[in-house]
FIGUPA-157682 format. One record per residue (C-alpha): residue number from 1; residue in three letters; x, y, z. Coordinates in Angstrom, 1 decimal. Layout:
BEGIN
{pos = NUM; code = ALA; px = X; py = Y; pz = Z}
...
//
This chain:
BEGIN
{pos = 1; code = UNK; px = 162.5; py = -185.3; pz = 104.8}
{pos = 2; code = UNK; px = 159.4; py = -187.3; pz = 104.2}
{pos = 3; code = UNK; px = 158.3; py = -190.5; pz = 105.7}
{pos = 4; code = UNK; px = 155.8; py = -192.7; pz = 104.9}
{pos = 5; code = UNK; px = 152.7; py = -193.2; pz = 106.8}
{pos = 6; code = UNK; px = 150.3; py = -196.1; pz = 106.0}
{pos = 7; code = UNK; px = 149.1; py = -196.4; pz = 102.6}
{pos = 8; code = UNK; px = 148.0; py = -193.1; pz = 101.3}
{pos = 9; code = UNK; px = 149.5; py = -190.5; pz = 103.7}
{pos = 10; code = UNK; px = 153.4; py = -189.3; pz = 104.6}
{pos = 11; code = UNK; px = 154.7; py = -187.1; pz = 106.9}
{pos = 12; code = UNK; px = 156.9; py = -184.4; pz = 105.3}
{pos = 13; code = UNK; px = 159.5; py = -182.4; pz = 108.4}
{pos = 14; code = UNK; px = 162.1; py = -180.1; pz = 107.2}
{pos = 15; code = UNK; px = 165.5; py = -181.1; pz = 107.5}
{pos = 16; code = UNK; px = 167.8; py = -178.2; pz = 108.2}
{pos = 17; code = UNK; px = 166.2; py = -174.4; pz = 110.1}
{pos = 18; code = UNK; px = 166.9; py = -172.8; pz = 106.1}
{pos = 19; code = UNK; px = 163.8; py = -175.4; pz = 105.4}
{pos = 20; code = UNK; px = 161.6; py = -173.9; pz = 108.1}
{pos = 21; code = UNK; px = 160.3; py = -171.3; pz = 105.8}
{pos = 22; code = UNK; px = 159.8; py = -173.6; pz = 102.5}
{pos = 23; code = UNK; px = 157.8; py = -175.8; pz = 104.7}
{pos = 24; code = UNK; px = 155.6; py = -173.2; pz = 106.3}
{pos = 25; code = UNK; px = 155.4; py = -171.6; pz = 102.4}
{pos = 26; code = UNK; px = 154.0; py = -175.2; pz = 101.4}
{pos = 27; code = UNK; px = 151.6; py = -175.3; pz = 104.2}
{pos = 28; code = UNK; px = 150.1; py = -171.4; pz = 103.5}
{pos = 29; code = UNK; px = 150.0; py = -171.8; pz = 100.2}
{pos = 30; code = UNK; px = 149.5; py = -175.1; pz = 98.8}
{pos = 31; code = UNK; px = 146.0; py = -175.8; pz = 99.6}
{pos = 32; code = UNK; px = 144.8; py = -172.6; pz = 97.3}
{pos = 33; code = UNK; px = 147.1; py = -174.0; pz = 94.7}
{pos = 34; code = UNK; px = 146.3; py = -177.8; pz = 94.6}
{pos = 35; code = UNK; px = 142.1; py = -176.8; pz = 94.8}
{pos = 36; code = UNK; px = 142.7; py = -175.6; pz = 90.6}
{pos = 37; code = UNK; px = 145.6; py = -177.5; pz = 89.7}
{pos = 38; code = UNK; px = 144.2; py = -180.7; pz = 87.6}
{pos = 39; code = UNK; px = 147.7; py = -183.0; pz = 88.6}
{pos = 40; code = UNK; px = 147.7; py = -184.5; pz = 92.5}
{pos = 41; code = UNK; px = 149.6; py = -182.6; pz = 94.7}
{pos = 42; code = UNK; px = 151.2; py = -183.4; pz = 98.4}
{pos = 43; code = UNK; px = 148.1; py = -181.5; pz = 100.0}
{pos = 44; code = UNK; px = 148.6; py = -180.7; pz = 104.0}
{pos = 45; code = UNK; px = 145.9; py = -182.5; pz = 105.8}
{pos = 46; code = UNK; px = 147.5; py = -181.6; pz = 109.4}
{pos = 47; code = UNK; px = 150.1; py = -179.1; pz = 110.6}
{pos = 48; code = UNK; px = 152.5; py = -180.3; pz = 113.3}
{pos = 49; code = UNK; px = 153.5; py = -177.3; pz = 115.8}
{pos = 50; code = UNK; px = 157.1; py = -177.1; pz = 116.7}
{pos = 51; code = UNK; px = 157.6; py = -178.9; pz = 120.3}
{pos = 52; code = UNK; px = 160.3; py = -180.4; pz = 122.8}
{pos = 53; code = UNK; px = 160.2; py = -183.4; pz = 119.8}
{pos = 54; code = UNK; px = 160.3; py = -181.6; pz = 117.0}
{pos = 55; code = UNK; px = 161.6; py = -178.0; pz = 117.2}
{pos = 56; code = UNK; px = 160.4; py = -176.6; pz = 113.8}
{pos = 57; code = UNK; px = 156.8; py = -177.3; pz = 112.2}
{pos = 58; code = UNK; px = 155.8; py = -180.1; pz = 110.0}
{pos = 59; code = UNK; px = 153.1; py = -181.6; pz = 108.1}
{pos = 60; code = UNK; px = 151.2; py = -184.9; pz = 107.4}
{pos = 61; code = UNK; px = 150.5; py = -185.1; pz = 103.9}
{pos = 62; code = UNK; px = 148.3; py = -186.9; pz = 100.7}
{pos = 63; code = UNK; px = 151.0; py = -189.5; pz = 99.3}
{pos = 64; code = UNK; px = 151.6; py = -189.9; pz = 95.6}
{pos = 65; code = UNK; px = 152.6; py = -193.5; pz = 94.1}
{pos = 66; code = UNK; px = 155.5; py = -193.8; pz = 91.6}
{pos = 67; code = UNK; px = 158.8; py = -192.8; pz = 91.4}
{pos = 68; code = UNK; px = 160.4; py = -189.5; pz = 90.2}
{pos = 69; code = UNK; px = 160.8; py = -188.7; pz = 86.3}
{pos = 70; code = UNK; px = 164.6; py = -188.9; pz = 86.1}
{pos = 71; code = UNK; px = 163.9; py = -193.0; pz = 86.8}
{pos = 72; code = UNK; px = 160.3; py = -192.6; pz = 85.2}
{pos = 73; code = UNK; px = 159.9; py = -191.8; pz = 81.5}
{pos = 74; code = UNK; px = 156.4; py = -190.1; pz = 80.1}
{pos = 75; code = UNK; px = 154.3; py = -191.5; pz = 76.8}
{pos = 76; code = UNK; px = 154.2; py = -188.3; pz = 74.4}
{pos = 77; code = UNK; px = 150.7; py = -188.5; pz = 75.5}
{pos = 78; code = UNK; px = 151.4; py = -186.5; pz = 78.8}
{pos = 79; code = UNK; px = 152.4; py = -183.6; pz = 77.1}
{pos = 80; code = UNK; px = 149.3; py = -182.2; pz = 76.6}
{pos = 81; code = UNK; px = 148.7; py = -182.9; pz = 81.2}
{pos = 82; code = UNK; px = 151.4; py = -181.0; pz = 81.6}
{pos = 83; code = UNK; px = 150.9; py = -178.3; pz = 79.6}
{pos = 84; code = UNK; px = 147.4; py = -178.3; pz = 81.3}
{pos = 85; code = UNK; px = 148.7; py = -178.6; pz = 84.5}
{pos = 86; code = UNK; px = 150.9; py = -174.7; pz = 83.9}
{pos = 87; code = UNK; px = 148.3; py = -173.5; pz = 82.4}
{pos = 88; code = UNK; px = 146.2; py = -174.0; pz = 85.5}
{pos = 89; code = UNK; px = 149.6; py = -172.5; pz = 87.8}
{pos = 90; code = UNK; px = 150.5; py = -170.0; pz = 85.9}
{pos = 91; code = UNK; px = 147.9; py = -167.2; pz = 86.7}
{pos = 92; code = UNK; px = 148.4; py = -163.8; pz = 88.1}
{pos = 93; code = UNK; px = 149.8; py = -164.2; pz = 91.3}
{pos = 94; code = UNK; px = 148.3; py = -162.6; pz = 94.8}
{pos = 95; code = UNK; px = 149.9; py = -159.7; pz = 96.3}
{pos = 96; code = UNK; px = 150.9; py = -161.7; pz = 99.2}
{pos = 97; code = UNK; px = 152.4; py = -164.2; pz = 97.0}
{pos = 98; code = UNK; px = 156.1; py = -164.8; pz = 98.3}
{pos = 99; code = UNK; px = 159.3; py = -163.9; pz = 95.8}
{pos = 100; code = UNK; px = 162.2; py = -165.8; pz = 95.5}
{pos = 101; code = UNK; px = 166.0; py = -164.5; pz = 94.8}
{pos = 102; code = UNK; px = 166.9; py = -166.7; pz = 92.7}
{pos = 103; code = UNK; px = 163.7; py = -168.3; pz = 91.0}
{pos = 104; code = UNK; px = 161.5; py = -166.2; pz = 88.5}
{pos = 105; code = UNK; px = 163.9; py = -163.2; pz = 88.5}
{pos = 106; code = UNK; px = 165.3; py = -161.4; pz = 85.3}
{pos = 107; code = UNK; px = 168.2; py = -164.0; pz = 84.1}
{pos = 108; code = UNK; px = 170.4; py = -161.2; pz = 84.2}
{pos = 109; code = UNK; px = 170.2; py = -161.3; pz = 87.9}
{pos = 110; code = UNK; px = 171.8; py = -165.0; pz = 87.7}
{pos = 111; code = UNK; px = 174.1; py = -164.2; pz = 84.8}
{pos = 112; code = UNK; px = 176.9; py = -163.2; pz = 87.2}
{pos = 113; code = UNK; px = 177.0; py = -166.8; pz = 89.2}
{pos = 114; code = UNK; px = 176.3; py = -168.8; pz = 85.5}
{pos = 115; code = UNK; px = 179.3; py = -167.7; pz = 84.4}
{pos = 116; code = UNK; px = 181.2; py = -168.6; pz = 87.3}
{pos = 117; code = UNK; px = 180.3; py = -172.0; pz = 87.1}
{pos = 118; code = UNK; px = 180.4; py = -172.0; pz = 83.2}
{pos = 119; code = UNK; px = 184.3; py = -171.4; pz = 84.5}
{pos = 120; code = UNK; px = 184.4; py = -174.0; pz = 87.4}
{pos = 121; code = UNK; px = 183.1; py = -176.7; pz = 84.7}
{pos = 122; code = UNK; px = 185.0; py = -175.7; pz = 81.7}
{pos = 123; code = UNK; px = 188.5; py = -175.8; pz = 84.1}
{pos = 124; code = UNK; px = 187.8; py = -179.9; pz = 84.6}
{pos = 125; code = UNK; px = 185.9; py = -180.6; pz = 81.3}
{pos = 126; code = UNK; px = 183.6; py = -179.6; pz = 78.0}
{pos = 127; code = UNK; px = 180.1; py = -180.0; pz = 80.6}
{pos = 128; code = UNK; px = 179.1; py = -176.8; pz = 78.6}
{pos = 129; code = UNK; px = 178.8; py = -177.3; pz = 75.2}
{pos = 130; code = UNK; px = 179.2; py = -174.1; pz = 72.7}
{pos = 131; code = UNK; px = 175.8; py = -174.2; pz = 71.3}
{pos = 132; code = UNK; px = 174.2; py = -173.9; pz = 74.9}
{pos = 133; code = UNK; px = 176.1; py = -171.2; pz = 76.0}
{pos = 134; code = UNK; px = 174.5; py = -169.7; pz = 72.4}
{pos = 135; code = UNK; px = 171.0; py = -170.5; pz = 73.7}
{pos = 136; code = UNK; px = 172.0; py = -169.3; pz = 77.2}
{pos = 137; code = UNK; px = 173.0; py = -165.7; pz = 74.7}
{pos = 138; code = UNK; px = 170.0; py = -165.6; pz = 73.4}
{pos = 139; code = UNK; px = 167.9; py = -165.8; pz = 76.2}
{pos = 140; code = UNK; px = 169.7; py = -163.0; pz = 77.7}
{pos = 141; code = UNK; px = 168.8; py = -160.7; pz = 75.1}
{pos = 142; code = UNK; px = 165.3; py = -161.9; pz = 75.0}
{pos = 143; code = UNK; px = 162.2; py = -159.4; pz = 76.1}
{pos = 144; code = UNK; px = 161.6; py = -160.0; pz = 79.6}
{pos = 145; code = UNK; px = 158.2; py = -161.3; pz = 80.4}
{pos = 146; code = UNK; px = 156.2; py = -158.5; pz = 82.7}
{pos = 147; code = UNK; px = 153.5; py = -160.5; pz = 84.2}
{pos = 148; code = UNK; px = 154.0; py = -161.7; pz = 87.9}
{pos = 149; code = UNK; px = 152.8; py = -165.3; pz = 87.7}
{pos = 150; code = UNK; px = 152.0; py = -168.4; pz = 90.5}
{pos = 151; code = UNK; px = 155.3; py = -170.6; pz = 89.9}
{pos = 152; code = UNK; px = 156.1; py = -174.3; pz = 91.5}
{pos = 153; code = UNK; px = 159.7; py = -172.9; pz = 91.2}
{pos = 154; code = UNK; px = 161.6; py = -176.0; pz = 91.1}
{pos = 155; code = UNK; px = 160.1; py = -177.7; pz = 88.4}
{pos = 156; code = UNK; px = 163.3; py = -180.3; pz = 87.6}
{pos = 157; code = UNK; px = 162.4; py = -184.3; pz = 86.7}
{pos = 158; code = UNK; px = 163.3; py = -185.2; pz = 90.7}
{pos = 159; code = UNK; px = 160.4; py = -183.5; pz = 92.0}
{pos = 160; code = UNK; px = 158.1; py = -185.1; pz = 89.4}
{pos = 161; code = UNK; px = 156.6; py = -188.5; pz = 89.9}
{pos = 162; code = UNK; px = 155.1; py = -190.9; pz = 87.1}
{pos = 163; code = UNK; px = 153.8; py = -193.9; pz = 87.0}
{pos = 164; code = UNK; px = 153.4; py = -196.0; pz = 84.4}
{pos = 165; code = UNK; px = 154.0; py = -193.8; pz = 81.8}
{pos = 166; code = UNK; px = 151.7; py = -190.7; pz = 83.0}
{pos = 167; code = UNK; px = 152.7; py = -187.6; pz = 85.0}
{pos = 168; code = UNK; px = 151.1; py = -188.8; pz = 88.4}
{pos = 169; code = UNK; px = 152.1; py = -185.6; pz = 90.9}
{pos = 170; code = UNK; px = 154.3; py = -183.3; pz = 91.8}
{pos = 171; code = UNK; px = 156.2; py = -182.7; pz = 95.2}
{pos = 172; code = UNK; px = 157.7; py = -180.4; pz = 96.9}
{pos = 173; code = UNK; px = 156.7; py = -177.2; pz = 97.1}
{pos = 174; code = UNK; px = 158.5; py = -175.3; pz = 99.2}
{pos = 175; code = UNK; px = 160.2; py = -173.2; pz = 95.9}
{pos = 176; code = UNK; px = 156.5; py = -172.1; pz = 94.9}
{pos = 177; code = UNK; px = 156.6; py = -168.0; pz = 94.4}
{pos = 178; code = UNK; px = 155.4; py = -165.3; pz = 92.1}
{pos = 179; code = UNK; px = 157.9; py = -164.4; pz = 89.0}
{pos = 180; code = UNK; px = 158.6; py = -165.1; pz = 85.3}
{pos = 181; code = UNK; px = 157.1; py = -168.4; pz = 84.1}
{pos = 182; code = UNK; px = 159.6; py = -169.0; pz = 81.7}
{pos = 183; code = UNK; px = 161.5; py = -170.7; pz = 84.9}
{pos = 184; code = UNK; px = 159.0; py = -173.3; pz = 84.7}
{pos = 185; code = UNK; px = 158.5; py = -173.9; pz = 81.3}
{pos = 186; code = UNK; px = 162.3; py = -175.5; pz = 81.5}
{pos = 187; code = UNK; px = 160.9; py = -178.1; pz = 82.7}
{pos = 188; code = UNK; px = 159.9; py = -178.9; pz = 79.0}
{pos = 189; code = UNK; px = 163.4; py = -179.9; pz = 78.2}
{pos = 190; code = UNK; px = 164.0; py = -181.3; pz = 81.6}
{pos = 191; code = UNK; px = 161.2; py = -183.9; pz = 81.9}
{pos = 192; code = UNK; px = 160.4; py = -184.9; pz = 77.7}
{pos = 193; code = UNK; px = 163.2; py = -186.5; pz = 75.8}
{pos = 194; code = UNK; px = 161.1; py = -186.9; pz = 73.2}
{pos = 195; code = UNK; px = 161.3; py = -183.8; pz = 70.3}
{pos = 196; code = UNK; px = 157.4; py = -184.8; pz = 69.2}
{pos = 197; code = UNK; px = 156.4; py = -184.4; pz = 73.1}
{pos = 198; code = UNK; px = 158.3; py = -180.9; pz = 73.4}
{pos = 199; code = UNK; px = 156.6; py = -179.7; pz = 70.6}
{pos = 200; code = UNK; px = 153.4; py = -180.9; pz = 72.0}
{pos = 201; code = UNK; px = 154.2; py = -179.2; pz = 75.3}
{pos = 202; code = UNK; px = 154.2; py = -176.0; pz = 73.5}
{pos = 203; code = UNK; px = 151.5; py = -176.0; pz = 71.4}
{pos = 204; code = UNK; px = 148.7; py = -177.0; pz = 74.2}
{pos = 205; code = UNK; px = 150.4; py = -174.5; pz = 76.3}
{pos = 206; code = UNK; px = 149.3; py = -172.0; pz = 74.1}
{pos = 207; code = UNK; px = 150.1; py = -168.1; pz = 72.9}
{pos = 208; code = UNK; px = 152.6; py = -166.7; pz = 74.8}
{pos = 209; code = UNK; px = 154.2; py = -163.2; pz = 75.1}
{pos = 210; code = UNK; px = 157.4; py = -162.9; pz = 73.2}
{pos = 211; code = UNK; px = 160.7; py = -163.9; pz = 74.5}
{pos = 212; code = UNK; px = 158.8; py = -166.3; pz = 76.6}
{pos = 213; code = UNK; px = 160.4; py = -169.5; pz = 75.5}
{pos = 214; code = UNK; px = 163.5; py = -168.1; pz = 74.7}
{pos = 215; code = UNK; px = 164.1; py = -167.2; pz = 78.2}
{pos = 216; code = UNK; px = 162.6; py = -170.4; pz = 78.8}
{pos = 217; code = UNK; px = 165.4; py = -171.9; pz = 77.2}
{pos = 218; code = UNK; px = 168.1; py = -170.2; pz = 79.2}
{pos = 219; code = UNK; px = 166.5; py = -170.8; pz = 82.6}
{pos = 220; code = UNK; px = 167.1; py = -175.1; pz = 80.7}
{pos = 221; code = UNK; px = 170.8; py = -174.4; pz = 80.2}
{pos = 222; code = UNK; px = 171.2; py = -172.5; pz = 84.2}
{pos = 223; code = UNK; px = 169.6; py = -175.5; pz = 85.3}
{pos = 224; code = UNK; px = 172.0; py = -178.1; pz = 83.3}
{pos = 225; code = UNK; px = 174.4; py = -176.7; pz = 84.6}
{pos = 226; code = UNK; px = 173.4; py = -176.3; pz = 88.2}
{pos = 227; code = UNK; px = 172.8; py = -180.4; pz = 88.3}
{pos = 228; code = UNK; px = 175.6; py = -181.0; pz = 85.9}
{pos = 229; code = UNK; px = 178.4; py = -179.2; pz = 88.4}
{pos = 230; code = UNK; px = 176.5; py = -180.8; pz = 91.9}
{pos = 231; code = UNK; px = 176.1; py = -184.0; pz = 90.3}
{pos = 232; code = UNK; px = 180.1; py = -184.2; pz = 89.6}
{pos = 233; code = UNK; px = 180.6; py = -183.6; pz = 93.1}
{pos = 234; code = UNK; px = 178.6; py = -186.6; pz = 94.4}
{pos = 235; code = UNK; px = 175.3; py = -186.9; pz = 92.9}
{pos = 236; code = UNK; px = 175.3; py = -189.1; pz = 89.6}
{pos = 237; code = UNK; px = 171.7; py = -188.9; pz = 89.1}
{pos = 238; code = UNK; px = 172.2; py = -185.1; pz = 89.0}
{pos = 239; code = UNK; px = 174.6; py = -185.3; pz = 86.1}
{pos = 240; code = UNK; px = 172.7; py = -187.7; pz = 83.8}
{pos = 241; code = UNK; px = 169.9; py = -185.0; pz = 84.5}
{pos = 242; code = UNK; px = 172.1; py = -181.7; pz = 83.5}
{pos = 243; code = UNK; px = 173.3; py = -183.6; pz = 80.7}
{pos = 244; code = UNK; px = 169.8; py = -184.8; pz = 78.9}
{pos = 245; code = UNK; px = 168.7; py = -181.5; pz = 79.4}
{pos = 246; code = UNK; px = 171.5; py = -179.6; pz = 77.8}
{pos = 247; code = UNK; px = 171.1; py = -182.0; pz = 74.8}
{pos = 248; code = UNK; px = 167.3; py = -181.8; pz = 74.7}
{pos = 249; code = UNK; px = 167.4; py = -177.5; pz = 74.1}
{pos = 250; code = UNK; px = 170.1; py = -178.5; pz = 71.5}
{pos = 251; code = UNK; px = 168.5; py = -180.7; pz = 69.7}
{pos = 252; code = UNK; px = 165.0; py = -178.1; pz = 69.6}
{pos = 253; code = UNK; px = 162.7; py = -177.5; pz = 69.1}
//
């Protein structure tokens, strides 16, 4: 949960105890990321202790104006921040830097729970369209990237905030761990409608090993349809977010 406090601070306390150790994850680790990242960041100024009040710890935080990208589209101009902005992440990550099960792994590890919910959505409707589940193919068979990289982790247009037209932070950090960067470079088809700004993306991004984007790709059609199945259960924000970004690796590049 985050509340506001005044006019440029919040105060961010996790919700439920399987949020305790994404909060203290933010607080560890944020401040070394946000000191090269060149996009503002929900930087801990205090850390709040667990007590009689509170029973787990929290944090008061920098707040970013705007509203998140699903409500707040970017000029084609913000493609080259954002491919900035990985670049500056996506460095060889510490020893100490935590893993995650699910985020940054092999998608053969999440091949097994894709296809069951390939099955759940296909039983109530076409959610997954042919050529996705082609890309989603593909990506399987791509090399797997070999580098352990710093990852937000949960890069997805909700946890993105714009203003104006521009890319004006990113929250929530609590996903950030070391793994394949291909997770992150979804976001590509997850935040830019635009075909011109994709192609952008890439291009400033830079060389990449092979396979990279393909993968990339697939970890865009496992998140479609993660949001498209929650957000036909009672999220419709969810839904019109699976279902641009399904189109979006469709249509390329």
């Amino acid at each position: 949960m985050t509340f506001r406090l005044g006019r440029h601070l919040a105060i961010r306390l996790p919700r439920r105890i399987v949020a305790v150790e994404l909060m203290r994850r933010e607080q560890e680790w944020l401040p070394e990321l946000a000191s090269r990242l060149p996009l503002p960041v929900p930087l801990p100024l205090r850390l709040g202790l667990s007590s009689t009040v509170f029973p787990w710890p929290w944090s008061v935080v920098k707040w970013i104006d705007g509203e998140t990208a699903d409500l707040s589209a970017f000029r084609d101009g913000e493609a080259e921040v954002f491919a900035g902005f990985l670049r500056a992440l996506h460095v060889e990550a510490p020893s100490a830097f935590p893993s995650n099960a699910v985020r940054g792994v092999p998608l053969a590890e999440r091949a097994a729970s894709f296809g069951a919910r390939v099955k759940r959505l296909a039983s109530t409707s076409d959610a997954m369209r042919p050529q996705a589940l082609e890309i989603w193919n593909l990506a399987l068979d791509a090399p797997q990237g070999a580098q352990r990289t710093c990852m937000y982790g949960d890069l997805h247009a909700r946890n993105v905030i714009g203003c104006d037209g521009a890319i004006a932070g990113l929250i929530d950090w609590g996903d950030t761990c070391a793994g394949d960067r291909a997770t992150d470079l979804a976001a590509v088809w997850m935040l830019f409608d635009s075909p011109t700004a994709r192609r952008r993306v890439i291009a400033a991004y830079g060389e990449v090993a092979d396979g990279t984007w393909q993968r990339a790709k697939g970890w865009a059609v496992l998140m479609s349809a993660v949001l498209v199945e929650s957000g036909r259960l009672d999220h419709a924000r969810h839904l019109r977010m699976g279902r641009d970004t399904q189109r979006r690796v469709i249509d390329g590049p």
